[in-house]
VEXGUSE-436565 format. One record per residue (C-alpha): residue in three letters; residue number from 1; x, y, z. Coordinates in steps of 0.1 Angstrom, whole numbers, plus 2048, in hexadecimal, padded with zeros to 3 digits. Example, Ala and Ser with C-alpha at 12.3 -4.5 7.8 and 13.67 -1.06 7.14 Angstrom:
// residues 2
('ALA',1,(87B,7D3,84E));
('SER',2,(889,7F5,847));
***
This chain:
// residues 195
('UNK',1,(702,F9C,A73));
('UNK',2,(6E5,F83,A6C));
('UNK',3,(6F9,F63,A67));
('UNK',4,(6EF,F61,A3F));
('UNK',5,(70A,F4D,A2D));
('UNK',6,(712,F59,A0A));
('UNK',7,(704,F47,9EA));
('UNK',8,(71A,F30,9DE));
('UNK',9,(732,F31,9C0));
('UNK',10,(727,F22,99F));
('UNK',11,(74C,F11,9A2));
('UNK',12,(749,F06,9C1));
('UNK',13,(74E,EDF,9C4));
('UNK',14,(731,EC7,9C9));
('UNK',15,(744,EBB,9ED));
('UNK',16,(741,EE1,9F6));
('UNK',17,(723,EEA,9F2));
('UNK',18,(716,ECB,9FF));
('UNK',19,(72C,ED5,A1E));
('UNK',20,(71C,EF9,A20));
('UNK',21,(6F9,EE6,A1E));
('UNK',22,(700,ECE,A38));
('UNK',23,(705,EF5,A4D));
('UNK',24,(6E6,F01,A40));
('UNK',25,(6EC,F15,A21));
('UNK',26,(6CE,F18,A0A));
('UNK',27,(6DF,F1E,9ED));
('UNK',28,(6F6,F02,9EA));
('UNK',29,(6D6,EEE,9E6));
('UNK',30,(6CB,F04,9C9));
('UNK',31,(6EF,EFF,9BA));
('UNK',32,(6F0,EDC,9BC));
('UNK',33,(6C9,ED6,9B0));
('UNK',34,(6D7,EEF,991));
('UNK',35,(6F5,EDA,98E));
('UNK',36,(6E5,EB9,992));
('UNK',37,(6BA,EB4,98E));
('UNK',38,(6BA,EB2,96C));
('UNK',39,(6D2,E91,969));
('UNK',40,(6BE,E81,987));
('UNK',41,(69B,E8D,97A));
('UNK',42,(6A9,E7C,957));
('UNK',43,(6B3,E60,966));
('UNK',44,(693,E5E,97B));
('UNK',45,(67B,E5F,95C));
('UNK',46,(690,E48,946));
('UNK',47,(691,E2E,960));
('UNK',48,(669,E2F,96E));
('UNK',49,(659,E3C,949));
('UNK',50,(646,E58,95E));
('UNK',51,(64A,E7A,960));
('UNK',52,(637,E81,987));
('UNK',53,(649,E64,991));
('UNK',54,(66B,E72,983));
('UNK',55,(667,E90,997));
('UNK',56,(65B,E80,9B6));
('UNK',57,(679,E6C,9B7));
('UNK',58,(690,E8C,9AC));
('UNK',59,(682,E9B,9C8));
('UNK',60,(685,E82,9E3));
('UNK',61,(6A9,E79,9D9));
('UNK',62,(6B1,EA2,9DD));
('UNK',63,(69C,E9E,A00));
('UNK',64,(6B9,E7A,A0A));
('UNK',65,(6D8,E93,A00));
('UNK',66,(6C8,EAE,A1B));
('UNK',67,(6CB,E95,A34));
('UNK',68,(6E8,E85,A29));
('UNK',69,(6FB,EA7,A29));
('UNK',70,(709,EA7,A4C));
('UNK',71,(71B,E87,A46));
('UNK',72,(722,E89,A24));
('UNK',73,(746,E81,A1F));
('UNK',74,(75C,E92,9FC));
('UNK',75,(774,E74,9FF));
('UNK',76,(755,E59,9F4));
('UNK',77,(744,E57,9D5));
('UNK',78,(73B,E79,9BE));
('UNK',79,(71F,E88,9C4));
('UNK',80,(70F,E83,9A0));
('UNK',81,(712,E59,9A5));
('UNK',82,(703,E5E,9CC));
('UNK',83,(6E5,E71,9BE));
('UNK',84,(6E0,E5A,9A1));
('UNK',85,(6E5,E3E,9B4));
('UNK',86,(6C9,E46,9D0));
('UNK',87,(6B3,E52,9B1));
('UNK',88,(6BB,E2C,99C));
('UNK',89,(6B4,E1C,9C0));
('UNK',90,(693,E37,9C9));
('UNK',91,(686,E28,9A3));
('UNK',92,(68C,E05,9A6));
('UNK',93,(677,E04,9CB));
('UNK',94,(65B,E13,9B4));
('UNK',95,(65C,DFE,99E));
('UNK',96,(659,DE2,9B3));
('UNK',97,(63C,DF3,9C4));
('UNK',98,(62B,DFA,9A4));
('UNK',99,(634,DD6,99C));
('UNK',100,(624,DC8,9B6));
('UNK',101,(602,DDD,9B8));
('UNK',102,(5F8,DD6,993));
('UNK',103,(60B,DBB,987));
('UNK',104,(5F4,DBA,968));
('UNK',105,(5F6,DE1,962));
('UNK',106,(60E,DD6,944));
('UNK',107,(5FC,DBD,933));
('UNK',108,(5DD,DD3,932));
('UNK',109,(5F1,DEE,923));
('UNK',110,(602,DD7,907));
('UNK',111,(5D9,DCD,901));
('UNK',112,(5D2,DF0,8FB));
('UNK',113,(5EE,DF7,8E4));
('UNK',114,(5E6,DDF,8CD));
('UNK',115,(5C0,DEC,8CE));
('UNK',116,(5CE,E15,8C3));
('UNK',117,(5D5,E1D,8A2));
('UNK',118,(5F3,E17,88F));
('UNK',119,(614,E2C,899));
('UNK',120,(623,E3F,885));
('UNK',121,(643,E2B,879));
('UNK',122,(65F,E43,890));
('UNK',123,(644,E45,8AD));
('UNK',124,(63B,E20,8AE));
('UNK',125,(661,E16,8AD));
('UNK',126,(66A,E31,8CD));
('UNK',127,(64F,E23,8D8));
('UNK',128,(65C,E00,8D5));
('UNK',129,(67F,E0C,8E3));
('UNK',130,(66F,E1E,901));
('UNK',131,(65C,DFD,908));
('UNK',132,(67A,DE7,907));
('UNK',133,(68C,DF9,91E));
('UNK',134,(675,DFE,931));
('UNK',135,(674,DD9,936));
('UNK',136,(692,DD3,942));
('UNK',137,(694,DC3,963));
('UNK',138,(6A1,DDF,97C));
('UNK',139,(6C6,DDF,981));
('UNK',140,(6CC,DDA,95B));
('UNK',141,(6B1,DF8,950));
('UNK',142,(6C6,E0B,96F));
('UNK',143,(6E7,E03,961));
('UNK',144,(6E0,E0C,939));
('UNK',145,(6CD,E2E,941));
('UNK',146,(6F0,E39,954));
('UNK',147,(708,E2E,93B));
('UNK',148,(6F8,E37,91A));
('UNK',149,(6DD,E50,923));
('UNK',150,(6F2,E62,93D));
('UNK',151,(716,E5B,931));
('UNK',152,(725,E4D,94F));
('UNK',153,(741,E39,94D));
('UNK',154,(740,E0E,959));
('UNK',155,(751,E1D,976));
('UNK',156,(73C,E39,97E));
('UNK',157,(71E,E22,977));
('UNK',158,(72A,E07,993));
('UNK',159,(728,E22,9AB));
('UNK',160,(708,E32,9A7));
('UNK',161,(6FD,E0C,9A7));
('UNK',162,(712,E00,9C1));
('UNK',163,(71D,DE3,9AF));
('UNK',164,(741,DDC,9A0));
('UNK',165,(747,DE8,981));
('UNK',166,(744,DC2,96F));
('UNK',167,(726,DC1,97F));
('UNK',168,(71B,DE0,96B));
('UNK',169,(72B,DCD,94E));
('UNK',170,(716,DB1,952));
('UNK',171,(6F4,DC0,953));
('UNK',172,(6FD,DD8,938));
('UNK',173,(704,DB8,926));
('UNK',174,(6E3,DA9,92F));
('UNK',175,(6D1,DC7,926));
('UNK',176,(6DF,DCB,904));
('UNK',177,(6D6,DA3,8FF));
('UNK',178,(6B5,DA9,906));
('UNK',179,(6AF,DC7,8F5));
('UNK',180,(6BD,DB4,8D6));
('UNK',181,(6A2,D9C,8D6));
('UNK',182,(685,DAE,8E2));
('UNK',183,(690,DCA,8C4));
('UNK',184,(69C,DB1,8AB));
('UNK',185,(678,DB4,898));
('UNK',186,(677,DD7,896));
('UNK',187,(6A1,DD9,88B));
('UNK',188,(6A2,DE3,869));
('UNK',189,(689,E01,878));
('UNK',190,(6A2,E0B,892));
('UNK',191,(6BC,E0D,877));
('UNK',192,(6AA,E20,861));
('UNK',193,(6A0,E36,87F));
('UNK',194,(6C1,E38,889));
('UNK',195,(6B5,E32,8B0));
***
């Protein structure tokens, strides 16, 4: 006998087959990036506006549960709010790191959007969507892309975050203030767009 494990089940619980990876079984890895890239990739590229960057961090937060495998514990938090948590923190870092090499980078790029054609009335109002978001200090852009781009619950939201669930409250609040007023010009768009 060669010691080769068989593949896991397609039922087989998140704790498992983060269990079998922890002993070196290939294919719980390929179960759980099945199961679970797509939501951190989403979540990734919502949160940093870039694709390459999305998948860097997608990676590199598949690369964290590899090593955090042989202590990974099923009584703490799901695996679904871990990983999205470690991607929301992997984005934030960038971001601050982007922030702080070209601090300007954003002004320039608001210069050359007023300097391109007109939009198309949909495309320019995405656009202005996208851009508000987008500008969202960290921790409130974190907390809106879980709970109404990925579903998750206030709860679910705290612990991916690792903040209480008024907290989550609070800069879901703040978001939704500020999105207000940065979209209030372009409202009776958004309405008619339906966004």
């Amino acid at each position: 006998m060669n010691g080769a494990r068989p593949q896991p089940a397609a039922e087989e619980t998140d704790d498992g087959l983060v269990l079998r990876l922890a002993d070196g079984c290939g294919g719980a890895m390929a179960t759980l990036s099945d199961r679970h890239l797509p939501s951190v990739l989403a979540c990734a590229w919502r949160i940093l506006g870039d694709r390459a960057e999305a998948e860097d961090v997608a990676q590199e937060t598949f690369v964290r549960l590899l090593r955090k495998a042989p202590e990974w514990r099923p009584d703490g938090p799901a695996l679904r709010s871990w990983l999205l948590r470690v991607a929301t923190n992997l984005c934030i870092d960038r971001r601050r790191v982007r922030a702080r090499i070209s601090p300007m980078s954003d002004d320039i790029e608001r210069l050359e959007d007023r300097e391109k054609a007109p939009l198309d009335d949909d495309l320019a109002i995405r656009h202005a969507v996208r851009s508000a978001v987008a500008g969202l200090p960290d921790r409130q852009r974190a907390a809106l892309v879980l709970v109404h781009f990925h579903g998750f619950s206030g709860q679910e939201a705290a612990s991916a975050l690792g903040v209480s669930a008024e907290a989550v409250e609070s800069l879901l609040s703040r978001a939704r203030r500020r999105l207000r007023k940065v979209l209030s010009p372009h409202m009776k768009n958004l309405l008619e767009v339906g966004l």
